[in-house]
N, C-alpha and C positions, 0 to 999 in steps of 0.2 A: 774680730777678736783675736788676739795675741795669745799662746801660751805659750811659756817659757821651760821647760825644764832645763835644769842647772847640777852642775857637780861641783862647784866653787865656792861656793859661800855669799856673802851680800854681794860682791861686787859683780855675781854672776847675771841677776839682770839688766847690768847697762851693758854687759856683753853680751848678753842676749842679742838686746836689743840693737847693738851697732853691730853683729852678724848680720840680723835682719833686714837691716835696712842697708849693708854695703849688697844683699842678695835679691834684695827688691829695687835699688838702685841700679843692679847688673839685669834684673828683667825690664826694666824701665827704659835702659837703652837697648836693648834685645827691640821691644816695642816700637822708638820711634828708628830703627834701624842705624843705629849711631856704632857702628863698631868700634870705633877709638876709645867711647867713653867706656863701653860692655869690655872691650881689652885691658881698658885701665883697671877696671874689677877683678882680673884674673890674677890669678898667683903665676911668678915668673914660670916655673915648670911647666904649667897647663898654659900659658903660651907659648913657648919654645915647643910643645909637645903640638899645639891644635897648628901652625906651621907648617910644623916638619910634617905632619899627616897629612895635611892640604896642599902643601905645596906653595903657598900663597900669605898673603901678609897677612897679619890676624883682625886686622881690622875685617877685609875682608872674608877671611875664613866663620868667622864668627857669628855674619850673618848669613852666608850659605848652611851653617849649618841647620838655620832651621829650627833652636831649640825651642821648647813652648816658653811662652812670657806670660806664664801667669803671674798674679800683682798681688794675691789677697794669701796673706801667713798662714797656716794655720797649725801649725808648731814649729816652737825653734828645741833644740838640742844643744849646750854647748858642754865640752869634756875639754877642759885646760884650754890649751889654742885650740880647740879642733869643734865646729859647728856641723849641722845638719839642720838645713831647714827647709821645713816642707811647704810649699805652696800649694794652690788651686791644682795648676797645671805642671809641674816638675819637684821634683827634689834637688836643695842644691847640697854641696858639702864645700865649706871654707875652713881657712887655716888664720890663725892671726899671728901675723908677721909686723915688724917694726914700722910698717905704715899703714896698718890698720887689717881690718879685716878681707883676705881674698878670697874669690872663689875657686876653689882647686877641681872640682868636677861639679858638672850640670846636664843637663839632659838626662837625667837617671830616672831609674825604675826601679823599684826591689822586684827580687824574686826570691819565692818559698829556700829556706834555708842555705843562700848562696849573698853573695855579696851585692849590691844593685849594680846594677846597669847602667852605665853612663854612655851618652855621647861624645862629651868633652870631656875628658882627663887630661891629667899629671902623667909625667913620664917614669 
């Protein structure tokens, strides 16, 4: 099951919906361990950022890191460009940029009254 909350007006759930799915696209290659595809999902920042922290090419940084690849929605959030969608197994948070939706951090966690937790961020 899909929920959607929205701050946009009608056209906010086919945005919904294509956050979702470029963030289950980005756990889907996380999955069959495709780093180039899960890189191409990234916003330029949070690869130029998961890099320069790794030291290494983001193809490969991306499956060393390990993040969960959970698959199943189970809320999206989108505020103008900016998504939050929760899965099974991680939270991601995307930006929407001129070639669709990226994902700018993943591997996150909230914590009580602080900002979540990520593994891969934006610089």
């Amino acid at each position: 099951m899909l929920a959607v909350t929205t701050g946009c007006g009608a056209a906010a759930g086919e945005r919904g919906d294509a956050a979702s799915a470029a963030a289950t696209g980005f756990t889907a290659a996380l999955q069959r361990a495709d780093g180039r595809q899960a890189c191409a999902l990234l916003a330029p920042s949070t690869l130029d950022e998961l890099e320069k922290s790794e030291q290494t090419s983001c193809d490969r940084a991306v499956i060393q890191e390990q993040l969960p690849a959970g698959d199943t929605v189970r809320t999206v959030d989108v505020y103008g460009d900016q998504a939050r969608v929760v899965l099974t197994d991680d939270t991601l948070f995307l930006a929407h940029v001129p070639t669709g939706w990226k994902v700018t951090a993943a591997g996150c966690t909230p914590r009580p009254r602080q900002p979540y937790d990520c593994t891969v961020k934006g610089g």
